[in-house]
Backbone as CSV, one residue per row, in Angstrom:
resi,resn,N_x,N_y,N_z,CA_x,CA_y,CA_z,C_x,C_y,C_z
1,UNK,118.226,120.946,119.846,119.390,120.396,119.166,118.935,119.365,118.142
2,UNK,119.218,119.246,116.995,118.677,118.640,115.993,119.518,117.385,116.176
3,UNK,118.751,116.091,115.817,119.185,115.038,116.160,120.393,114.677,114.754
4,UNK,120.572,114.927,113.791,120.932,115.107,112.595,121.470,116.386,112.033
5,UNK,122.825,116.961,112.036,123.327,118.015,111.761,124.353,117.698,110.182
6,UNK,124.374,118.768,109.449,125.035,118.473,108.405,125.549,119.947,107.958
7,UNK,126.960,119.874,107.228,127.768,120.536,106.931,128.187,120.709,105.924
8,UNK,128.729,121.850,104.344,129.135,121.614,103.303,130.501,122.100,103.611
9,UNK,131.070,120.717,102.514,132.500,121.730,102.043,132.215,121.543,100.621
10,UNK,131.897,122.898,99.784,132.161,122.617,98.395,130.729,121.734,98.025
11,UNK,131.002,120.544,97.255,129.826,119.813,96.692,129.810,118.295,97.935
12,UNK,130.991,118.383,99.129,130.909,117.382,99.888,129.778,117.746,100.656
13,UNK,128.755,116.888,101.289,128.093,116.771,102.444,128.437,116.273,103.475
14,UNK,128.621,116.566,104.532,128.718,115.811,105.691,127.773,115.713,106.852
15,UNK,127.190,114.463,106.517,126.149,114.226,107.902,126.205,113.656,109.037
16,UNK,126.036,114.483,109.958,126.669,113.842,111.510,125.562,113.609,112.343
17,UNK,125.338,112.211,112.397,124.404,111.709,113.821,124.551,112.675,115.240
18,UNK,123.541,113.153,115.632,123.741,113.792,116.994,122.733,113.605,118.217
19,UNK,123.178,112.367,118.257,122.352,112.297,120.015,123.844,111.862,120.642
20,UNK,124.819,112.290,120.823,125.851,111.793,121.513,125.605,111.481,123.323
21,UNK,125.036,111.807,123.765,123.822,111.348,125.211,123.634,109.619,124.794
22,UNK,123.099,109.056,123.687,122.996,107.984,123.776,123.669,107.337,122.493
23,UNK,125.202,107.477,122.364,125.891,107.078,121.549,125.364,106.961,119.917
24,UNK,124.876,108.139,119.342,124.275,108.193,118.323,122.882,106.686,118.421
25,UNK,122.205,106.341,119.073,121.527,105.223,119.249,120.309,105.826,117.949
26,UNK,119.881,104.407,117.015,118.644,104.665,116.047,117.458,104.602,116.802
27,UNK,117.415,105.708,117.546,115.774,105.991,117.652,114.607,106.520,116.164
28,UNK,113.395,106.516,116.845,112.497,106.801,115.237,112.963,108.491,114.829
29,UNK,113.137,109.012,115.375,113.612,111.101,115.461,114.583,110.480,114.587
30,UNK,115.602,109.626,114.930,116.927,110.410,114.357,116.849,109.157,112.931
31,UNK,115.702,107.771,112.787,115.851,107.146,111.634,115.215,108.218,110.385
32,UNK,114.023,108.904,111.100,113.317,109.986,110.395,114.242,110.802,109.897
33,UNK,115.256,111.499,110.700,115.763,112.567,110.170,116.768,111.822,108.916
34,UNK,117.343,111.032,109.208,118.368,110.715,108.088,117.875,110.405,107.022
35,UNK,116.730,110.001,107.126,115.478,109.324,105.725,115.323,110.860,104.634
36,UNK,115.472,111.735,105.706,114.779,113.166,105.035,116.130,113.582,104.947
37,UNK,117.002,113.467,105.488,118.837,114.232,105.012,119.220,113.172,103.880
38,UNK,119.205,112.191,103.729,119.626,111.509,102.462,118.793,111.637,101.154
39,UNK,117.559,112.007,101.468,116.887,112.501,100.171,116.890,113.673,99.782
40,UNK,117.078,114.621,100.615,117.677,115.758,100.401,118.667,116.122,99.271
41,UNK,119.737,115.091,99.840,121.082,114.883,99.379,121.149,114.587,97.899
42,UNK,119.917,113.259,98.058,120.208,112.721,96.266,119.587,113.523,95.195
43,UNK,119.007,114.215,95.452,118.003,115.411,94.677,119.006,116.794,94.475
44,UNK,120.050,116.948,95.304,120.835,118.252,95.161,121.716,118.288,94.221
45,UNK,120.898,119.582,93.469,122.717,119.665,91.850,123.405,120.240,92.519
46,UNK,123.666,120.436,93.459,124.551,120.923,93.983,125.738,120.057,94.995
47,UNK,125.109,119.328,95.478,126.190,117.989,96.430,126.351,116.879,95.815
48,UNK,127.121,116.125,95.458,127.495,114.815,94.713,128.887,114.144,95.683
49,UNK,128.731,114.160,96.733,129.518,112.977,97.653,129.439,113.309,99.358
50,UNK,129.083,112.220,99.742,127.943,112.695,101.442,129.294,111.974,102.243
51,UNK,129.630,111.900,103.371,130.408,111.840,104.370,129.449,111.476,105.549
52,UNK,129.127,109.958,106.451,128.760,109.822,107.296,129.294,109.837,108.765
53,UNK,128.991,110.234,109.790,129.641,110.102,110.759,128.455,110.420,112.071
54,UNK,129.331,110.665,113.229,128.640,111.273,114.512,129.241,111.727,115.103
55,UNK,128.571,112.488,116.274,129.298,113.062,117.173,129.561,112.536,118.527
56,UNK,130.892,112.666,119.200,130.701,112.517,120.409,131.732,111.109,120.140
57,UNK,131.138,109.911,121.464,132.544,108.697,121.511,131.960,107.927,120.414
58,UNK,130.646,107.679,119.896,130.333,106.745,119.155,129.800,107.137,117.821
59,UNK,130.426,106.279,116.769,129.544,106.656,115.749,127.589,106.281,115.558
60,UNK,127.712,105.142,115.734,125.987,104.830,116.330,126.350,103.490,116.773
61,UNK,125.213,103.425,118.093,124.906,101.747,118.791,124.275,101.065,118.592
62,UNK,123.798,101.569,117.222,122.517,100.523,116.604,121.180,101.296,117.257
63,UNK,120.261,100.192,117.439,119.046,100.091,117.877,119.139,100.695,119.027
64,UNK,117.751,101.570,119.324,118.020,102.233,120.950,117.014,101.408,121.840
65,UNK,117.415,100.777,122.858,117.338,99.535,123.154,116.055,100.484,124.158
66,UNK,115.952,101.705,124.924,114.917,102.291,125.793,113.662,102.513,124.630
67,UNK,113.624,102.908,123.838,112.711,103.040,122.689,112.105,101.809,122.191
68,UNK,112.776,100.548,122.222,112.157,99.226,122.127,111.660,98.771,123.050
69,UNK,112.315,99.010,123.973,111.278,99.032,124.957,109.577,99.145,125.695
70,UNK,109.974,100.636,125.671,109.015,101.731,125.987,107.884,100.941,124.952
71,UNK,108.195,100.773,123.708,107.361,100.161,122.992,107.005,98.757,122.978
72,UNK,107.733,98.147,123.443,106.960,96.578,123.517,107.233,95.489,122.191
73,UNK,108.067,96.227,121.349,108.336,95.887,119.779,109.459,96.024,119.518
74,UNK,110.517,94.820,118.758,111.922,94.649,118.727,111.750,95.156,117.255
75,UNK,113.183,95.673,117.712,113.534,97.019,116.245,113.005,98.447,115.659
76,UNK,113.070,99.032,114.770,112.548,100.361,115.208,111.271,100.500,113.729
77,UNK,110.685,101.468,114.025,109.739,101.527,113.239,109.856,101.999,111.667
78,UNK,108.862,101.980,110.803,109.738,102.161,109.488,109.663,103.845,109.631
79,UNK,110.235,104.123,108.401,110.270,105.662,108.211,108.920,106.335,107.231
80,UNK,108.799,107.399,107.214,107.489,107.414,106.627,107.805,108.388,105.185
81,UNK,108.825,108.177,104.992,109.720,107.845,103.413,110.943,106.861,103.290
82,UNK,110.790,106.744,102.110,112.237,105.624,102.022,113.530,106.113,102.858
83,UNK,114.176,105.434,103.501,115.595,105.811,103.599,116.129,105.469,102.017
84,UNK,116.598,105.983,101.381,117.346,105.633,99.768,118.661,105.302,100.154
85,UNK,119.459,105.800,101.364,120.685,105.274,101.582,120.716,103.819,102.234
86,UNK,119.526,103.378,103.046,119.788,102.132,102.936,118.993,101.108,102.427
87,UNK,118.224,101.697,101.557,117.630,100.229,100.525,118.580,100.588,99.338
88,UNK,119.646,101.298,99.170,120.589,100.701,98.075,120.144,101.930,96.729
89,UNK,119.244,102.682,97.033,118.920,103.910,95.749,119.516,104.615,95.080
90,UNK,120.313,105.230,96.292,121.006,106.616,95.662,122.352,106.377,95.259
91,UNK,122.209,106.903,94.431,123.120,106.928,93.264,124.503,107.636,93.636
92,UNK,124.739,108.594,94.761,126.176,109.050,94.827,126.811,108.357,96.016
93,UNK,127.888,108.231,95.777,128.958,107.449,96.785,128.581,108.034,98.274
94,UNK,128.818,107.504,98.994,129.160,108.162,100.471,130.139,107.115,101.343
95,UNK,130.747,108.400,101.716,131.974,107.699,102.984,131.865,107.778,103.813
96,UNK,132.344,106.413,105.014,131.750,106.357,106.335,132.969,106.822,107.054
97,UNK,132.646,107.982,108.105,133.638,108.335,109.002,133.531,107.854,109.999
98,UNK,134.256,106.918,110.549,133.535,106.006,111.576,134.550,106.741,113.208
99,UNK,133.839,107.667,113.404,134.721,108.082,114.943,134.507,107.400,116.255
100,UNK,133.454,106.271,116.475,133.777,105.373,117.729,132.859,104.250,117.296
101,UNK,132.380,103.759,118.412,131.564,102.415,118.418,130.551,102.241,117.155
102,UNK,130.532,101.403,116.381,129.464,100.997,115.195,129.181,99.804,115.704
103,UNK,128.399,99.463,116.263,128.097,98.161,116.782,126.183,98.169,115.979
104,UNK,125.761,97.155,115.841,124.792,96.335,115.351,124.030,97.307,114.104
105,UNK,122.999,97.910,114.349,122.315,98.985,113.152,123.425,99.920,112.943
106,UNK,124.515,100.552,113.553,125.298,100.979,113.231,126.661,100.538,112.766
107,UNK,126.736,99.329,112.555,127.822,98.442,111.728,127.017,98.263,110.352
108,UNK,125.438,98.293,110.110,124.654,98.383,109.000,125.332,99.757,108.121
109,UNK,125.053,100.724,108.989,125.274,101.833,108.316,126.333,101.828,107.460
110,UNK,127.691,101.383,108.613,128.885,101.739,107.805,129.059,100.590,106.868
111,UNK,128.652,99.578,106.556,128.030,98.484,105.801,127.848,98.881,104.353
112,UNK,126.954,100.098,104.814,126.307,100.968,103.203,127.050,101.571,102.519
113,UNK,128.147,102.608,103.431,128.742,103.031,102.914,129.961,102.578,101.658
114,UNK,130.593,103.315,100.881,131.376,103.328,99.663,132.655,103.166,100.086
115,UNK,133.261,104.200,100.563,134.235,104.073,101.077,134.612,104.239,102.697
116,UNK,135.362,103.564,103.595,135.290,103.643,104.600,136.613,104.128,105.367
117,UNK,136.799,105.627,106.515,137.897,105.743,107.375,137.724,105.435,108.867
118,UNK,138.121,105.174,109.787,137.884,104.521,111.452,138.849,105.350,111.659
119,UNK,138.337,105.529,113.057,139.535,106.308,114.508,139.939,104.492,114.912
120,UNK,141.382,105.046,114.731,142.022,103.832,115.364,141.366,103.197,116.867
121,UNK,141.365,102.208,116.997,141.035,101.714,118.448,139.495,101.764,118.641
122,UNK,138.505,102.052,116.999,136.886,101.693,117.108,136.528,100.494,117.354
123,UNK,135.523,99.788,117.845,135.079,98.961,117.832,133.760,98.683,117.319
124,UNK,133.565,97.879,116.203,132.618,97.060,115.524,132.216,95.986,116.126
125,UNK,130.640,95.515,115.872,130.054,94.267,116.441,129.176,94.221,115.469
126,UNK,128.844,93.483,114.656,127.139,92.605,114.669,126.603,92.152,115.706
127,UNK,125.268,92.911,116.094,125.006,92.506,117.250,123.663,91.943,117.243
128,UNK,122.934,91.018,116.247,122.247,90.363,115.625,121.893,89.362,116.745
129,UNK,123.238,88.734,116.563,123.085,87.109,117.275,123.065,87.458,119.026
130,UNK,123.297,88.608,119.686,122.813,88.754,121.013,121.040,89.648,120.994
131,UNK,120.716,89.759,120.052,119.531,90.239,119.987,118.305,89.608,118.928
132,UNK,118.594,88.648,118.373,117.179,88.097,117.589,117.724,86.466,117.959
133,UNK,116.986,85.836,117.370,117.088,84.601,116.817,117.794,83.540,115.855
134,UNK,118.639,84.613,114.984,118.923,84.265,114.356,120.307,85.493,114.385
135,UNK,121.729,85.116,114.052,123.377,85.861,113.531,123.096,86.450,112.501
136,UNK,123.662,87.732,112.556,124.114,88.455,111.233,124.449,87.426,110.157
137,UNK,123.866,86.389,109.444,124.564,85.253,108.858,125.320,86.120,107.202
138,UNK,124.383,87.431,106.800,124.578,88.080,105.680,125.867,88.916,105.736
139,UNK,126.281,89.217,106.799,127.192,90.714,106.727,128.405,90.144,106.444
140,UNK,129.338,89.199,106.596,130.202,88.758,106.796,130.394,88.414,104.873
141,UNK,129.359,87.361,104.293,129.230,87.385,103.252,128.986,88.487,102.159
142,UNK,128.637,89.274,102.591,128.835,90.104,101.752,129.953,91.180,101.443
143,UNK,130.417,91.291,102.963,132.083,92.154,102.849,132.720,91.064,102.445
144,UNK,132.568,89.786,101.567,133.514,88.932,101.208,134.536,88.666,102.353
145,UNK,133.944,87.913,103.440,135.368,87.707,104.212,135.637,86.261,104.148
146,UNK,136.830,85.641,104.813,136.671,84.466,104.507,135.629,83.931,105.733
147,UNK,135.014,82.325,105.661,134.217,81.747,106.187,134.472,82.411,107.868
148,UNK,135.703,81.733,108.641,135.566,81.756,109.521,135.548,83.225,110.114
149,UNK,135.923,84.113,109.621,136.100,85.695,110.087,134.744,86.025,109.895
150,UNK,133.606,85.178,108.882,132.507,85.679,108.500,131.640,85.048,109.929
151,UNK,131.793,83.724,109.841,131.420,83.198,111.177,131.885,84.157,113.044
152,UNK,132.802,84.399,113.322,132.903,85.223,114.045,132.066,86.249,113.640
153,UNK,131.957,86.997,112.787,131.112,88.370,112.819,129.898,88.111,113.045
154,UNK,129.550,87.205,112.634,127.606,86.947,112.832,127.327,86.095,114.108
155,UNK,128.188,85.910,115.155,128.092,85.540,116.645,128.593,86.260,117.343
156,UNK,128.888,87.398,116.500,128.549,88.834,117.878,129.948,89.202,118.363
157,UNK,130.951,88.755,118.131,132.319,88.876,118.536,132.568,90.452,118.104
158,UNK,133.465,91.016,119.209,133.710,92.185,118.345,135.329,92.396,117.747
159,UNK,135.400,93.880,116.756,136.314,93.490,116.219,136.590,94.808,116.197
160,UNK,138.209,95.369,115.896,138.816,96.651,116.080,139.083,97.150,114.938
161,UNK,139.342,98.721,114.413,138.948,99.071,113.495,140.376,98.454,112.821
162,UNK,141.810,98.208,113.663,142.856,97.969,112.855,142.099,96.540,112.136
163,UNK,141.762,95.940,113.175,141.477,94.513,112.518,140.919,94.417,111.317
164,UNK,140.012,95.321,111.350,138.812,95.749,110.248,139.763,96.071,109.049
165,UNK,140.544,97.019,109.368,141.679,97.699,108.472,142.389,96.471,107.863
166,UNK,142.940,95.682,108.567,143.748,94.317,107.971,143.292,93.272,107.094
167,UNK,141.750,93.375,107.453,140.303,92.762,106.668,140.451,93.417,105.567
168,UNK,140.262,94.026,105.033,139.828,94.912,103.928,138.651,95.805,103.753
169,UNK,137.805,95.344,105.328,136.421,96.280,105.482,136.640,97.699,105.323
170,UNK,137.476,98.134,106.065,137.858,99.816,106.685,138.934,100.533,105.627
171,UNK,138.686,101.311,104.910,140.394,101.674,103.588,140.938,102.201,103.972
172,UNK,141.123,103.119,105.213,141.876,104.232,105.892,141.364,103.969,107.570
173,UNK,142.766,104.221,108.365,143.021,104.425,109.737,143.087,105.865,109.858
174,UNK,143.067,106.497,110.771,143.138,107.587,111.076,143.343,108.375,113.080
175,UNK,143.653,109.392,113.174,143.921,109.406,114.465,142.171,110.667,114.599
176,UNK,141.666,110.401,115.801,140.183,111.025,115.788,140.477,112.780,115.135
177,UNK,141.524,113.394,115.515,141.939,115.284,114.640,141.436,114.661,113.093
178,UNK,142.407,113.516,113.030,142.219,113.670,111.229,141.314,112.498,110.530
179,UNK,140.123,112.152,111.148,139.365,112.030,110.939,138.480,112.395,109.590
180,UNK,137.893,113.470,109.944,137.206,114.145,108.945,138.316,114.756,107.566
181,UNK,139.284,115.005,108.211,139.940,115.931,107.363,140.520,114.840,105.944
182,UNK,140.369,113.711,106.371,140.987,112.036,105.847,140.132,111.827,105.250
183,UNK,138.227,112.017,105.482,136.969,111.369,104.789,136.742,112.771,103.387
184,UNK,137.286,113.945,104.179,136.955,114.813,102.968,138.356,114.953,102.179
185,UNK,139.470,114.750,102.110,140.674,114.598,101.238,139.811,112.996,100.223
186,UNK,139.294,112.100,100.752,138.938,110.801,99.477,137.580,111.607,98.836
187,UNK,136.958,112.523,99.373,135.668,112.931,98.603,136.524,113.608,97.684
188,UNK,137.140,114.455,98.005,137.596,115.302,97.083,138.579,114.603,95.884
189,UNK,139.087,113.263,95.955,139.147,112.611,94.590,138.500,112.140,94.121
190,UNK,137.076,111.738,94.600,136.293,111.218,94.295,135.429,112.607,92.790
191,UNK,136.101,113.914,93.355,135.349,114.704,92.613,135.898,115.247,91.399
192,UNK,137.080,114.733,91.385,138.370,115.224,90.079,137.403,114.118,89.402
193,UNK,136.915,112.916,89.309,136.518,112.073,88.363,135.369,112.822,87.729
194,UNK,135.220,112.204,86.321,133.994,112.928,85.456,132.439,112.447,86.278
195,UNK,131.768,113.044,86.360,130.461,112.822,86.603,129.798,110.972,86.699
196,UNK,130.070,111.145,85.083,129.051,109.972,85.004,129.879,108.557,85.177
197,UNK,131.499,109.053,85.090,132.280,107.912,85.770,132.302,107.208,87.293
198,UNK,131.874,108.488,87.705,131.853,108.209,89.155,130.979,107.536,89.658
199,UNK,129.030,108.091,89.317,128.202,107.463,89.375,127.912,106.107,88.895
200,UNK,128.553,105.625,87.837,128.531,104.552,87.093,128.995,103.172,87.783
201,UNK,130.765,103.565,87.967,131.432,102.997,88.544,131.015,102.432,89.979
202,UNK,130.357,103.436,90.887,130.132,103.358,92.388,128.897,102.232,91.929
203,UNK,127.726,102.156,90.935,126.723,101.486,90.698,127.068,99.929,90.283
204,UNK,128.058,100.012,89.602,128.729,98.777,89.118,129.582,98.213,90.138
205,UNK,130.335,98.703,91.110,130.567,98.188,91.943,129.848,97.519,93.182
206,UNK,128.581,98.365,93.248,127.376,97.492,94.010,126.532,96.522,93.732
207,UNK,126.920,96.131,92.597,126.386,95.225,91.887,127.194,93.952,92.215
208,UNK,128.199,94.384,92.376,129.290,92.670,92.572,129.626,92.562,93.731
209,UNK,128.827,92.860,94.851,129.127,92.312,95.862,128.290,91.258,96.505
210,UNK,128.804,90.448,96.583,128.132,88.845,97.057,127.099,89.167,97.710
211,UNK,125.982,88.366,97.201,124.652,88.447,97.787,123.979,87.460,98.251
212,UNK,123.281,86.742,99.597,122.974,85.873,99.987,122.073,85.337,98.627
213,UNK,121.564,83.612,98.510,120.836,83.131,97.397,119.521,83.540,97.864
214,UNK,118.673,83.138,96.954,116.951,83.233,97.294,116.822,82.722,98.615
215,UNK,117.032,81.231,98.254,116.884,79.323,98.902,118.065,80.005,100.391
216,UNK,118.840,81.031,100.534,119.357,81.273,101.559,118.334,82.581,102.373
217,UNK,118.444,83.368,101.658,117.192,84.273,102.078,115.803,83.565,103.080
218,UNK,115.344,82.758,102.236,114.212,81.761,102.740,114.221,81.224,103.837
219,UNK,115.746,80.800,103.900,116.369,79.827,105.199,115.701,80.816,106.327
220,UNK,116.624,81.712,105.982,116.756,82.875,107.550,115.484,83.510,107.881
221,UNK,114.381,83.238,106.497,113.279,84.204,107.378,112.738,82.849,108.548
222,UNK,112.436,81.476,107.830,112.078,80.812,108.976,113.261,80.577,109.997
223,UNK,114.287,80.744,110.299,115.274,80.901,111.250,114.527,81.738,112.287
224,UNK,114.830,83.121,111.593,114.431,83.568,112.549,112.680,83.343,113.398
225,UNK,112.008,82.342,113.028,110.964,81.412,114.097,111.354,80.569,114.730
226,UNK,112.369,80.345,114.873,113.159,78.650,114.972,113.662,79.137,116.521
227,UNK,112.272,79.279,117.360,113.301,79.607,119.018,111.801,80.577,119.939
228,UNK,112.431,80.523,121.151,111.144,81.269,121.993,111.428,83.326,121.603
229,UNK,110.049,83.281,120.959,110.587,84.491,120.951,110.258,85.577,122.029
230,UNK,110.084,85.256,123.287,110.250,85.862,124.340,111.443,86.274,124.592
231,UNK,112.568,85.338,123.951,114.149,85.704,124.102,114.451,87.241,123.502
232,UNK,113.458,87.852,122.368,113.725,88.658,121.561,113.761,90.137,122.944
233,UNK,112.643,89.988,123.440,112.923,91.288,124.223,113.824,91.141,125.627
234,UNK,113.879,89.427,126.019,114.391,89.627,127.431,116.088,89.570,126.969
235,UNK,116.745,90.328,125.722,117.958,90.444,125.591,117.934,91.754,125.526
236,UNK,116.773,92.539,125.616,116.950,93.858,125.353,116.980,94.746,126.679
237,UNK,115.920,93.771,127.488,115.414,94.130,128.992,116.697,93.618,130.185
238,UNK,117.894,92.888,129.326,119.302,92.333,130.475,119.668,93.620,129.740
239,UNK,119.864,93.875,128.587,120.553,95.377,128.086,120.672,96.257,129.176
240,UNK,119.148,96.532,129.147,118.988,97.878,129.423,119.475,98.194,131.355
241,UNK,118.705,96.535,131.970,119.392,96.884,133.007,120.371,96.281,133.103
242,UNK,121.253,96.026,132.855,122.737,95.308,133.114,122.862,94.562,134.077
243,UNK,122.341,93.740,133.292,122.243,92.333,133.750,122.027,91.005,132.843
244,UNK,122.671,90.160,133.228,122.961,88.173,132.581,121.684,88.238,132.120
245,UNK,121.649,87.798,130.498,119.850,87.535,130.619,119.649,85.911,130.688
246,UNK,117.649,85.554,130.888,117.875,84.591,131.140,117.208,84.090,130.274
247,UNK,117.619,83.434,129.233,116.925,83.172,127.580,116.710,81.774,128.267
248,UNK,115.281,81.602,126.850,114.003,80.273,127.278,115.299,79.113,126.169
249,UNK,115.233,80.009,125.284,115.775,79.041,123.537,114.900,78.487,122.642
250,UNK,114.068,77.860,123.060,112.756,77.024,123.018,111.349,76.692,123.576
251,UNK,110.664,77.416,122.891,109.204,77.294,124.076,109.285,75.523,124.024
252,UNK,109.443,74.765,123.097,109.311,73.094,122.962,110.680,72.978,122.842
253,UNK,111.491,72.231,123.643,112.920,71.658,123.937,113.468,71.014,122.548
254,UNK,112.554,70.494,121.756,112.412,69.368,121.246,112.382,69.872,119.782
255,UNK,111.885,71.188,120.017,112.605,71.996,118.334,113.519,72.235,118.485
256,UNK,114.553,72.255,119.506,116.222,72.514,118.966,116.578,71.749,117.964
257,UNK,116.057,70.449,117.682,116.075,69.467,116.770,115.577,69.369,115.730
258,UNK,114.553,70.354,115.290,113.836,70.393,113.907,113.947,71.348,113.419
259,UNK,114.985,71.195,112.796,115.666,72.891,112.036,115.364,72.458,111.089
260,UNK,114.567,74.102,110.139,113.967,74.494,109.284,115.026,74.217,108.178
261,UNK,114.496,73.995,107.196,114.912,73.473,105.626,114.400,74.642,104.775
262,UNK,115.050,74.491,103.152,114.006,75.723,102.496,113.581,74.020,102.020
């Protein structure tokens, strides 16, 4: 069973995460496969608007917390080509069909996406701030939310797709039947537009969305040193067995107090 299945209608693509066994989870198989289905994609004269989604209750759970494990190393490994859909490359729109849980690498995803539809009653998390050192401090800022809704998102709170919907994150609700049928009705206006309007427009619009500063960038890489990083895996190792974890915070007590400056 291919971890990554995809479907045409017409010039739409639709790519569906498939490990539904572990809630679409980003293992290296299925970061690989999407690295090689999105380049696929941007190279085809033939497809010009991709449709993300998964199968099963979740759209993805992020990081697959047995695979970080097994390995001894927090987060997953790189790909051994660019992903172009998420360093920001490719040039054609894609819409996120979000049919269940998007929680942490999979709140990234739908993050990327252009335009966005949810099954009513999904649930979203940044799940950053229960797994590193440092909160999603970027995501919130960049979907332009206000401060405090941005603050909730980057301490891990979760949030429902209506909520999301009321936000302005999510553009369409949907019931899970009309789902897909909802992500490919917006591709398909997306395709009445002329070519180079479309591409243009979708490029210019990624351009104006709020971007953390340098001097903020800087902050967060030493942030994330700013703490024991033994905490990094024993949040992965309460994960996995379900269970309270029992975080250090500080190998020295006494750096809770000497927070990093740029």
């Amino acid at each position: 069973m291919a971890v990554v299945e995809t479907e045409t209608h017409g010039q739409i693509l639709v790519v569906r995460m498939n490990r539904p066994e572990r809630l679409n989870a980003l293992n290296g198989e299925l970061r690989e496969a999407m690295a090689e289905t999105w380049a696929m994609f941007r190279k085809s004269p033939d497809l010009e608007v991709a449709i993300l989604t998964g199968t099963g209750r979740g759209f993805c759970a992020g990081e697959d917390m047995k695979e970080t494990l097994g390995h001894g190393i927090p987060g997953g490994k790189k790909t051994s080509i660019e992903d172009c859909f998420k360093s920001g490359t490719l040039e054609k729109p894609v819409i996120g069909a979000v049919n269940g849980f998007a929680m942490g690498g999979g709140f990234m995803l739908v993050e990327c996406t252009d335009l966005r539809v949810a099954v009513r009653g999904t649930l979203f998390e940044i799940s950053e701030a229960k797994r590193w050192l440092l909160g999603g401090y970027n995501h919130g800022h960049v979907a332009n939310l206000p401060y405090p809704i941005a603050m909730e998102m980057a301490l891990g709170y979760r949030f429902t797709s209506e909520r999301m919907y009321e936000l302005g994150f999510v553009n369409r609700l949907a019931d899970a039947d009309d789902l897909l049928p909802t992500a490919i009705e917006m591709g398909e206006h997306l395709l009445t537009l002329p070519p180079a309007s479309r591409v243009n427009t979708v490029h210019m619009m990624r351009q104006m969305r709020p971007r953390p500063t340098a001097d903020q960038d800087a902050l967060a890489e030493k942030l994330h040193d700013h703490g024991a990083k033994s905490d990094l895996m024993e949040s992965r190792s309460a994960f996995a067995e379900k269970r309270r974890p029992k975080f250090k915070g500080w190998d020295n007590p006494e750096d809770r107090y000497r927070m990093p400056k740029v």
